[in-house]
C-alpha positions as CSV (number, residue, x, y, z in Angstrom):
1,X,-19.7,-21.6,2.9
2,X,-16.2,-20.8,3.9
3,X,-15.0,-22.8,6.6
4,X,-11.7,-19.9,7.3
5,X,-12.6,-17.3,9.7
6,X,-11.4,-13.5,8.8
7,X,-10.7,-12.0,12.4
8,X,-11.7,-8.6,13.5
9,X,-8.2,-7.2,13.8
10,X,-8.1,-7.1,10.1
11,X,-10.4,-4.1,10.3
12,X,-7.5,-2.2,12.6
13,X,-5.6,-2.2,9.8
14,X,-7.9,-0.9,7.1
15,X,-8.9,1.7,9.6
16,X,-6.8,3.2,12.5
17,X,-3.9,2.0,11.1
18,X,-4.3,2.1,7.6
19,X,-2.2,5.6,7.4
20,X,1.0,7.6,8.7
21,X,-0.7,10.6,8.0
22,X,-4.2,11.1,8.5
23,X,-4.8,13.7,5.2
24,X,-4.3,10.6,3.2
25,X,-8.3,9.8,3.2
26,X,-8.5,13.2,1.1
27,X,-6.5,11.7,-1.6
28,X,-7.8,8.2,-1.2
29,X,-11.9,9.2,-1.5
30,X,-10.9,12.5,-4.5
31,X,-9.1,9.1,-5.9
32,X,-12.6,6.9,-6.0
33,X,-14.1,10.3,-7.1
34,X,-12.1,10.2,-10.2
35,X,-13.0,6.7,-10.9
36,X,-16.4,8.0,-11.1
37,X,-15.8,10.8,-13.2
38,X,-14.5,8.7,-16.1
39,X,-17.4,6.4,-15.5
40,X,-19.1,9.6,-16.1
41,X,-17.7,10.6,-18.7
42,X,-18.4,7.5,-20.6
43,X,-22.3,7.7,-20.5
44,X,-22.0,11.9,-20.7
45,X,-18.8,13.4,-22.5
46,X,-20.2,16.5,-23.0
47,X,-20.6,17.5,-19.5
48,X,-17.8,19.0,-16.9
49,X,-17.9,17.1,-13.6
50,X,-16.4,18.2,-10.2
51,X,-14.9,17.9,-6.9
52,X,-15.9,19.7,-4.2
53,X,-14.1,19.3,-0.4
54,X,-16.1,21.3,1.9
55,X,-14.4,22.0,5.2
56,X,-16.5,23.0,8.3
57,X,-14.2,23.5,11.5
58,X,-17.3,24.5,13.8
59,X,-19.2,21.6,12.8
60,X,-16.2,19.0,12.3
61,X,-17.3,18.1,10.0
62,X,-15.6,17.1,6.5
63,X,-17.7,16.6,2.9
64,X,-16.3,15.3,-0.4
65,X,-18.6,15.3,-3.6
66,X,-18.6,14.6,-6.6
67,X,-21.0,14.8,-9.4
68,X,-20.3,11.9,-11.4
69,X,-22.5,8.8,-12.0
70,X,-23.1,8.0,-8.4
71,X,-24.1,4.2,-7.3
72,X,-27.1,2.3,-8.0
73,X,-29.3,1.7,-5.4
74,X,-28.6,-2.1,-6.0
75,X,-25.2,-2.4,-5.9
76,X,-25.3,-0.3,-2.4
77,X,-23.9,-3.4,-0.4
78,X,-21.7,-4.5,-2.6
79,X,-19.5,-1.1,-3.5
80,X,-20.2,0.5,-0.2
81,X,-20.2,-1.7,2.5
82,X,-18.6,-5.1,1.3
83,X,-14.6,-5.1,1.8
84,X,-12.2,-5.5,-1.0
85,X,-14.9,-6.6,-3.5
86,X,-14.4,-3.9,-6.0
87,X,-15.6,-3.9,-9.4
88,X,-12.5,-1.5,-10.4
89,X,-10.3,-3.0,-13.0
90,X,-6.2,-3.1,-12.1
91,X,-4.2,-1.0,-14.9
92,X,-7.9,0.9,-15.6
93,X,-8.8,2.5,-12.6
94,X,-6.8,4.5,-10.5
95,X,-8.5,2.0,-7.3
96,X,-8.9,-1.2,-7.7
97,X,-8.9,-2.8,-4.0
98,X,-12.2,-1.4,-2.0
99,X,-10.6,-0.8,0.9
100,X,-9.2,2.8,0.6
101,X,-13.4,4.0,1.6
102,X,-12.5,2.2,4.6
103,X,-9.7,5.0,6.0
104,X,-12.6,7.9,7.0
105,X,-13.6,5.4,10.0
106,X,-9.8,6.1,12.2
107,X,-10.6,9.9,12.2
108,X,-14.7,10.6,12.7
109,X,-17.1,9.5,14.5
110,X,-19.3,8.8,12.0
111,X,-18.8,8.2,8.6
112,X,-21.4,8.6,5.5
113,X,-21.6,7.8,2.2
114,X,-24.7,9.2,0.4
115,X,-25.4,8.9,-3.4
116,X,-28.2,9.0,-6.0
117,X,-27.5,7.7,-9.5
118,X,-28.1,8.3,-13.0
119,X,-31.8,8.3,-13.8
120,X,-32.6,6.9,-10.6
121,X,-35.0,9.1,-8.0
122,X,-33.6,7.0,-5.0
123,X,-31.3,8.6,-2.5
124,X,-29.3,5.6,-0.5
125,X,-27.0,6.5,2.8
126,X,-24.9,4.0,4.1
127,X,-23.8,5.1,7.6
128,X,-20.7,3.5,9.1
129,X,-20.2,3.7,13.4
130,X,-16.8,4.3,14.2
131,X,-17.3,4.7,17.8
132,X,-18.8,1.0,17.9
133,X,-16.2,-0.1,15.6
134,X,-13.6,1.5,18.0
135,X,-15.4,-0.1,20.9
136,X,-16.2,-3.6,19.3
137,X,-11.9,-3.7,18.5
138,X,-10.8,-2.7,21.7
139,X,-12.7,-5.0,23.5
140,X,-10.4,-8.6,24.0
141,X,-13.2,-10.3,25.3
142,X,-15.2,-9.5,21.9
143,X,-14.6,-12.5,19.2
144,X,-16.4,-11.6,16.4
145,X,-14.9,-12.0,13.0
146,X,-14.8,-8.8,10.4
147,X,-17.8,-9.7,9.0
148,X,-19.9,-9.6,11.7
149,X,-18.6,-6.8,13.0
150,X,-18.9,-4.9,9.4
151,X,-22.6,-5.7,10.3
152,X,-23.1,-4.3,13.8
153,X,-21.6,-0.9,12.4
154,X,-23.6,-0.2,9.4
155,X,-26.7,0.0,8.0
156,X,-28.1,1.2,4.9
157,X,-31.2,3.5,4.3
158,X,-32.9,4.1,0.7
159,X,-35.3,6.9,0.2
160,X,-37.2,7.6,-2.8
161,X,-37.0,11.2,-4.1
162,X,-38.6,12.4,-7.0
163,X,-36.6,15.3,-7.2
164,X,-33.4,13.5,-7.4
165,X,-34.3,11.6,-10.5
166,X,-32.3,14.1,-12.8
167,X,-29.0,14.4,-9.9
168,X,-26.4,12.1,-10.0
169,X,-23.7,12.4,-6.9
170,X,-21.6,10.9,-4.0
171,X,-21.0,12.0,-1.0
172,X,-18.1,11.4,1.4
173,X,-19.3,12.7,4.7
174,X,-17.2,12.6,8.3
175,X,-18.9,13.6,10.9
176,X,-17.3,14.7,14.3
177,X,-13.8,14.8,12.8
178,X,-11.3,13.7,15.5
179,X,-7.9,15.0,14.0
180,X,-8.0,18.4,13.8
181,X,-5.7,18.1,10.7
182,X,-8.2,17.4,8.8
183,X,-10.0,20.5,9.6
184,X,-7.0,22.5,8.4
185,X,-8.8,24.4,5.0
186,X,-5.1,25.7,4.5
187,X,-3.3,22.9,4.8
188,X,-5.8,20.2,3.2
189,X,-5.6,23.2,0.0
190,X,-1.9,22.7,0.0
191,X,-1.7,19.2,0.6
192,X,-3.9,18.1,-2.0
193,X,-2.6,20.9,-4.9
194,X,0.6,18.2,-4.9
195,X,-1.0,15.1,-4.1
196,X,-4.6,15.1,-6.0
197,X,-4.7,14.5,-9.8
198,X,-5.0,18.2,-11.1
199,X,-3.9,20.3,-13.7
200,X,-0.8,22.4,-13.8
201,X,-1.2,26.5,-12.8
202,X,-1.6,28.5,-15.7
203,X,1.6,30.6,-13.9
204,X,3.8,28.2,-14.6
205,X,5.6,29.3,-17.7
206,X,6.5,25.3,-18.8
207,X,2.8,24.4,-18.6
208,X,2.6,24.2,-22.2
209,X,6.1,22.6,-22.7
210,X,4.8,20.0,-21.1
211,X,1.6,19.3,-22.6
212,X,4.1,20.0,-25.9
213,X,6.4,16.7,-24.7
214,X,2.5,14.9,-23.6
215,X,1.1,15.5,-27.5
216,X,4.6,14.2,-29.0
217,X,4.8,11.0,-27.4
218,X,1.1,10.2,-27.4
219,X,0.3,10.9,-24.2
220,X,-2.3,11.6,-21.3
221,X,-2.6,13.4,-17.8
222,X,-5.4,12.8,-16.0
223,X,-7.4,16.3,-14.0
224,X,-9.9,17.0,-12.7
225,X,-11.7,20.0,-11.7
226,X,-10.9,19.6,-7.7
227,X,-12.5,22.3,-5.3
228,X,-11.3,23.1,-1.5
229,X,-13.8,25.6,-0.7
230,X,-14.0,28.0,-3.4
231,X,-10.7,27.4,-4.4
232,X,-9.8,25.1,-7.5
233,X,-6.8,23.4,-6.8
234,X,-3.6,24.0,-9.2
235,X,-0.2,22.3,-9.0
236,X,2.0,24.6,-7.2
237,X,4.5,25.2,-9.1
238,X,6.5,28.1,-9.4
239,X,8.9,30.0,-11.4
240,X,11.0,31.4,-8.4
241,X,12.8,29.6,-6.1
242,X,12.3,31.2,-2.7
243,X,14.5,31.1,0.6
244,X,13.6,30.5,4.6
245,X,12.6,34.4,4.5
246,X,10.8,34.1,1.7
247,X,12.5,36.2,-0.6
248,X,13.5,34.9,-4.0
249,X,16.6,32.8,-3.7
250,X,16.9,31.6,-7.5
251,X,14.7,31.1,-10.3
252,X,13.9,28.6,-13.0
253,X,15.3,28.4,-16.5
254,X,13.9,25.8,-17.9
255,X,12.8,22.3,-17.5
256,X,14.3,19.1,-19.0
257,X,12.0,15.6,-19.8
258,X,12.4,12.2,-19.2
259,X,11.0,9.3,-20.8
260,X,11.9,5.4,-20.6
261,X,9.7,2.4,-22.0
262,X,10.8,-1.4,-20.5
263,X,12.3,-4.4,-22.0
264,X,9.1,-4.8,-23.8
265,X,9.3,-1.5,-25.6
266,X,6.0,-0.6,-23.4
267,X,5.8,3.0,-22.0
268,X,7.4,2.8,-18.7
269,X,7.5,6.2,-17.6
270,X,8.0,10.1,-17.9
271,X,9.1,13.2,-16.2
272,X,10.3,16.6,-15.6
273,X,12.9,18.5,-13.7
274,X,13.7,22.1,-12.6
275,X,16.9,23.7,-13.8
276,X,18.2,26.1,-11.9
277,X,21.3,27.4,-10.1
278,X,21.0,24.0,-7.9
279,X,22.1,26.2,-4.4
280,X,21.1,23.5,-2.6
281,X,18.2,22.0,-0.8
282,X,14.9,23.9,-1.2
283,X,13.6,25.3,1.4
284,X,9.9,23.9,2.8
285,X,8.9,27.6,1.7
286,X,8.7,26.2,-1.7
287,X,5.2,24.2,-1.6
288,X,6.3,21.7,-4.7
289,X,9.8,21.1,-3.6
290,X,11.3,17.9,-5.1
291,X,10.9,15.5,-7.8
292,X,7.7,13.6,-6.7
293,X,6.6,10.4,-7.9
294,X,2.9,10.2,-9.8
295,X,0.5,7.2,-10.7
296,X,-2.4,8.3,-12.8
297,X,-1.0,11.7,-12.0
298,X,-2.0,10.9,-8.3
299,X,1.5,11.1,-5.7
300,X,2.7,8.0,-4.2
301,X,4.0,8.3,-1.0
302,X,5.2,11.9,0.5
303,X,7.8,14.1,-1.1
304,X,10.8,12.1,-0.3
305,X,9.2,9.3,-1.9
306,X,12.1,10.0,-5.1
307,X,15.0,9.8,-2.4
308,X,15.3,6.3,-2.6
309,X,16.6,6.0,-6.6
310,X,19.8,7.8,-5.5
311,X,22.4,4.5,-4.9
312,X,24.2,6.2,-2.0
313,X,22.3,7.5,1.4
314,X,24.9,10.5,1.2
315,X,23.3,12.1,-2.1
316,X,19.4,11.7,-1.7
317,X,19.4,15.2,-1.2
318,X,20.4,16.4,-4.8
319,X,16.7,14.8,-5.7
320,X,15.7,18.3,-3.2
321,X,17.1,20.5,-4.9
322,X,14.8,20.2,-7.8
323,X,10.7,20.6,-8.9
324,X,9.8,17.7,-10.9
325,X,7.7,15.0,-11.5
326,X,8.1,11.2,-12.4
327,X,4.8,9.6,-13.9
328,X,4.2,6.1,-13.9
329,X,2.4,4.7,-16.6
330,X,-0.4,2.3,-16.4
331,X,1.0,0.5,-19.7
332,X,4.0,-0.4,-17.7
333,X,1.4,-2.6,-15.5
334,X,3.3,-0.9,-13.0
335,X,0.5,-0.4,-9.8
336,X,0.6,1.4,-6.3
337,X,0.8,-0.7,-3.1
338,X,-2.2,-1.0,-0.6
339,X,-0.9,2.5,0.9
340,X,-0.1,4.2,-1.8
341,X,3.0,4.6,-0.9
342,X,5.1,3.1,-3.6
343,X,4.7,0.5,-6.1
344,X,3.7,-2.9,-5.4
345,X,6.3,-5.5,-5.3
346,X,6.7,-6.8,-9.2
347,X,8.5,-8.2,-11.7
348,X,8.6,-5.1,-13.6
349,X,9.3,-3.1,-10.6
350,X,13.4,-3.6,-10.8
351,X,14.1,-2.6,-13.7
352,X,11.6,0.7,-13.2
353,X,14.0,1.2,-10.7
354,X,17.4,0.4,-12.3
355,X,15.9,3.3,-14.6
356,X,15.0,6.0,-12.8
357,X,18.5,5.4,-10.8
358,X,20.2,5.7,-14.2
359,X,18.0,8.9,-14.9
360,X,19.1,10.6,-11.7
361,X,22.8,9.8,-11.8
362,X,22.0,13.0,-14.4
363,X,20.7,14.9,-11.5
364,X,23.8,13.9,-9.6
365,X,26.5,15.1,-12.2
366,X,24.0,18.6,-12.4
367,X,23.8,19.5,-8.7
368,X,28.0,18.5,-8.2
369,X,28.6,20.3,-11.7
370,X,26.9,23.7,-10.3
371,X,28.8,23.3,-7.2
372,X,31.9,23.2,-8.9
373,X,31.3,26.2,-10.4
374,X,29.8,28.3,-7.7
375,X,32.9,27.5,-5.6
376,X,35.6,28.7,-8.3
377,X,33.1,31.9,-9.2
378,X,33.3,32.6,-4.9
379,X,37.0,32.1,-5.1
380,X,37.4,34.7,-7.3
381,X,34.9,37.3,-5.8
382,X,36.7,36.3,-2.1
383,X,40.2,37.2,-3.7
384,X,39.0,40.5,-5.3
385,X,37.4,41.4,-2.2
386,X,40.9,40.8,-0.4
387,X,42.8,42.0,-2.6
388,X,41.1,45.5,-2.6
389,X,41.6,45.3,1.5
390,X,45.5,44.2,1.1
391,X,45.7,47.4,-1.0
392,X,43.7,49.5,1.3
393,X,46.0,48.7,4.2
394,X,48.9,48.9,1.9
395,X,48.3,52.3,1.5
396,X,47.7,53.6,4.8
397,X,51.3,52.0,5.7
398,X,52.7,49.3,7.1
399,X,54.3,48.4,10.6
400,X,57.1,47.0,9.8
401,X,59.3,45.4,6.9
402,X,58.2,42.0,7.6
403,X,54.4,43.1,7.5
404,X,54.9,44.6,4.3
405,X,56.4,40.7,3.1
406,X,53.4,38.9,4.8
407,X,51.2,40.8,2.7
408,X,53.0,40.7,-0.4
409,X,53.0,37.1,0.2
410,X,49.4,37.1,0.5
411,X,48.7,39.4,-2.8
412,X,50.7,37.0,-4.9
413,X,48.9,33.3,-3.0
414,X,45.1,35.3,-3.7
415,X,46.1,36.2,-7.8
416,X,47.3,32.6,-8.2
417,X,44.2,31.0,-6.4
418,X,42.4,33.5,-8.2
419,X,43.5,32.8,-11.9
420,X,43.4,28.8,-11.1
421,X,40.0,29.5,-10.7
422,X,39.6,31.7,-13.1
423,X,41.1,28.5,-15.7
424,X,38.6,26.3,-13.8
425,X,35.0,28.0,-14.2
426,X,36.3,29.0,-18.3
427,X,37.1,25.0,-18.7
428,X,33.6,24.3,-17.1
429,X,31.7,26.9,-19.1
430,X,33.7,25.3,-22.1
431,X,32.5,21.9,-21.3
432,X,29.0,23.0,-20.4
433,X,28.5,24.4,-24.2
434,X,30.5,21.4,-25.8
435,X,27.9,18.6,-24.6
436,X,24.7,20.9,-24.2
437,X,24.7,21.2,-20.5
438,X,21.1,23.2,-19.2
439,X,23.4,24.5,-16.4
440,X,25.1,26.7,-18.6
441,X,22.4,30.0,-18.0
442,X,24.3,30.2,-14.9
443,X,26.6,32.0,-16.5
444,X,24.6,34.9,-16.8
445,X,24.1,38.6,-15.4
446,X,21.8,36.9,-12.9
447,X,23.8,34.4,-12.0
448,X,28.0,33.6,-12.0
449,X,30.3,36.4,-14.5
450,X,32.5,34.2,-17.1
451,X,36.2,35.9,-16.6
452,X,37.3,37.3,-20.1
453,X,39.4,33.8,-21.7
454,X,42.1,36.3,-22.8
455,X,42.5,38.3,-19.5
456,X,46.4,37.9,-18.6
457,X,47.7,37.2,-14.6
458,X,47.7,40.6,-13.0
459,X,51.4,39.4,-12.0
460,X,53.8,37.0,-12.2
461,X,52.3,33.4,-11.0
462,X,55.6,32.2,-9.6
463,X,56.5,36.1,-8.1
464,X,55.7,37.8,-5.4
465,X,54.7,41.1,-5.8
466,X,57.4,43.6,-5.7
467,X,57.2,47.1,-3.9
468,X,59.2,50.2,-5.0
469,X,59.4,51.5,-1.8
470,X,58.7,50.0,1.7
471,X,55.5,52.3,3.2
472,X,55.7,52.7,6.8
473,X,52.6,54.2,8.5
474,X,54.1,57.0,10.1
475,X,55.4,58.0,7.2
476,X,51.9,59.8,6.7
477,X,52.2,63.7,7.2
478,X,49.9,62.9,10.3
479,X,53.0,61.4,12.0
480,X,55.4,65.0,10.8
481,X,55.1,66.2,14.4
482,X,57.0,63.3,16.4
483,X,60.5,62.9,16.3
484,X,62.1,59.6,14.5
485,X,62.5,57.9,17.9
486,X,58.7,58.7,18.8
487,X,57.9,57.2,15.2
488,X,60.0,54.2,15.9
489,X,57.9,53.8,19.5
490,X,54.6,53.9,17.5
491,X,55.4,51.7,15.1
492,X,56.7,49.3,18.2
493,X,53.3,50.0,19.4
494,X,51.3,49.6,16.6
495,X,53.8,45.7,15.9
496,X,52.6,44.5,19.4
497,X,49.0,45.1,18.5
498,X,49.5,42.9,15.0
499,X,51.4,40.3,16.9
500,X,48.8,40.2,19.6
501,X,45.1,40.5,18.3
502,X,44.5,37.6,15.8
503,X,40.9,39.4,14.7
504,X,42.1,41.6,11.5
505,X,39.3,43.6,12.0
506,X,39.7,44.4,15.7
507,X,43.5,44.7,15.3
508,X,42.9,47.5,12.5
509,X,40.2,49.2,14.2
510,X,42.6,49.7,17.3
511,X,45.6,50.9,15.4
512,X,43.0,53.1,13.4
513,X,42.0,54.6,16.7
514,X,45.4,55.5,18.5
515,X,46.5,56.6,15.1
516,X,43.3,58.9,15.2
517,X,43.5,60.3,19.0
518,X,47.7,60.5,18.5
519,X,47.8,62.8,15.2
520,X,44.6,64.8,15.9
């Protein structure tokens, strides 16, 4: 017998502090769910196998079945009550540590796990005290190690039913659910549609693109048919981009792949990402915002879990301003920490990285690239608009000689900023065709209007804009009725008022209204 004593405090951290955020046990006990459906699937092919999460807030309490091969009534103890003695093989199963069953017990008061397996008319239940747990651990004066402890809180009852000899099942059951997260039906649905291993929507036009790329390089996603409620849960995908209102902000033209094998020539990885008009971050509006990271098409971590394979802190937020996907493959012996949160700690595990850094510098060049030309297509919009205003005022009439040269100036600085951009966005949109850029749809009715390549300067770059005649506002046959020295007072009047007021708008809206009440 071992002589070195495991303490209770151990059993704090597979528990209470096991996860940041509590919905994690979802994706932990649909993950040993899985496990069982390919067990499943081994011994039965032919059948279709489920998950169901049944919510009850009234109750509190929380149910996760599946209908796969269930546990033999022997190996009770040993799957379902014995810590970290699982029979899971590492690169095989998606678990592979037997502590993630452990992770109910922080946020219920009781936990259950009831099963009946193949052939077998015995229905076990294994019941798990959290309250004594809780009470056992916060109690200094209490020295029993784990396993003793694993002992006062559980106990296992078998019950022979003929009736159950054809079922085959497992049951997750928390009872008196303490975090009302948990109880959330809305949230859980929209949690687990990103984080749980399940197919794409069939709304989501690249759906079959995908499975296209999946076929041609020989390989597999994992789903499963997951249930919350009567809902069956889909990746949420969309093609439309939407903003904090919820009104469609940009949409999605297509999707680009990844896929990278290691120094071995092993499969290493794959992904997807979004192209669109890369506006910026997306909004939490959008359900599958970012590029999320995937093992056995299960997510690792939360959605900023991709943030960290941009080099500089600055730019991890071009990796929001995309849907996408990175899939770690089990060839690539590549496996999720203890929390799921990342990737364990491995040889391999630097130069998966140096990888998907190199892949995102792509994302990088993409997001600055769109900028670029979203700020020369506004710089030409924003001179047309002024322009048309400078023309506007210039024929109502100026104020004085020098106003008339201040906005002269002005129309000749907009055409020249105006056709610099105008060079900019046709060397870009040149560039974009040249090396295959997927940016270049921008450059569409929908999105930024290519200026014509032959279209010549409106004026001369290096000239300012020459007026026949200088246009003084009371020159209008409004003004016929005052004498020249009453024009020369209103046009005094009307200088103090530009020289005064730095708002354009306000400054024009006054001189409009004295002009109005004056000539009436």
């Amino acid at each position: 017998m071992a002589e070195t004593i495991i303490g209770k405090n151990v059993l704090e951290s597979l528990t209470r502090s096991m996860y940041a955020d509590s919905r994690c046990v979802y994706r932990e006990y649909i993950q040993n769910a899985a496990d069982q459906i390919d067990a499943a699937k081994e011994i039965h092919p032919e059948l279709e196998y489920t998950v169901d999460v049944r919510i009850n807030p009234h109750s509190r309490n929380v149910i996760i079945e599946d209908d796969a091969t269930g546990v033999k009534s022997d190996d009770i103890k040993v799957l379902l009550i014995d810590v970290a003695r699982s029979i899971k093989i590492r690169g095989v199963n998606k678990g592979f540590r037997g502590i993630g069953r452990l992770g109910g017990l922080a946020y219920c008061k009781t936990l259950k796990f009831e099963t009946s397996y193949f052939d077998e008319d015995i229905v076990s239940t294994v019941t798990w005290d959290a309250v004594r747990l809780n009470q056992i651990l916060d109690d200094d004066d209490d020295d029993r190690d784990a396993g003793a402890v694993i002992d006062a809180i559980t106990s296992i009852h078998k019950e022979h039913q003929p009736e159950s000899h054809d079922k085959h099942y497992f049951k997750v059951i928390m009872e008196e659910v303490t975090d009302d997260k948990l109880l959330n039906e809305k949230d859980i649905r929209d949690y687990l549609a990103m984080v749980a291993p399940v197919d794409y929507s069939n709304h989501f036009a690249y759906r079959n693109e995908i499975y296209s790329f999946l076929k041609e390089h020989k390989l597999n996603l994992d789903c499963y048919n997951i249930f919350v409620g009567d809902c069956q849960l889909s990746k949420d995908y969309t093609m439309s981009i939407f903003d904090q209102s919820g009104k469609i902000d940009d949409v999605i033209t297509g999707i680009k792949f990844w896929y990278e094998t290691n120094s071995a020539g092993q499969p290493m990885y794959w992904g997807w990402y979004s192209i669109s008009s890369l506006k910026g971050i997306l909004h939490r509006t959008n359900k599958a915002r970012n590029i999320r990271l995937r093992c056995e098409n299960i997510q690792l971590g939360d959605e900023t879990a991709c943030q960290r394979f941009m080099t500089s802190g600055d730019k991890a937020r071009f990796v929001r301003y995309f849907f996408g996907e990175i899939h770690v493959l089990p060839t690539s012996k590549l496996v999720p920490d203890s929390h799921r949160d990342y990737l364990r700690v491995d040889e391999g595990l630097k130069e998966f990285e140096n990888n998907v850094e190199a892949n995102f510098l792509e994302l990088e060049k993409l997001c600055y690239g769109a900028s670029d030309a979203r700020k020369a297509d506004k710089t030409i919009k924003q001179s047309d608009t002024r322009e048309e205003q400078i023309k506007t005022r210039l024929g109502k009439g100026v104020t004085s000689p020098a106003q008339q040269q201040k906005l002269d100036e002005e129309l000749s600085k907009l055409r020249q900023e105006r056709e610099k951009a105008q060079r900019k966005l046709r060397q870009i949109h040149q560039n974009w065709q040249s090396n295959g850029n997927p940016l270049i749809d921008m450059f569409s009715p929908m999105g930024i209007q290519l200026p014509q390549p032959e279209q010549p300067p409106q004026l001369p770059v290096n000239n300012p804009p020459q007026s026949t005649a200088i246009k003084l506002r009371t020159d209008d046959k409004r003004y016929s009725k005052f004498q020249q020295n009453e024009k020369e007072l209103i046009l005094a009047i009307y200088n103090v008022i530009e020289q005064t007021l730095n708002n354009e708008k306000e400054r024009d809206a006054l001189i409009d209204k004295i002009e109005h009440e004056i000539t009436k």
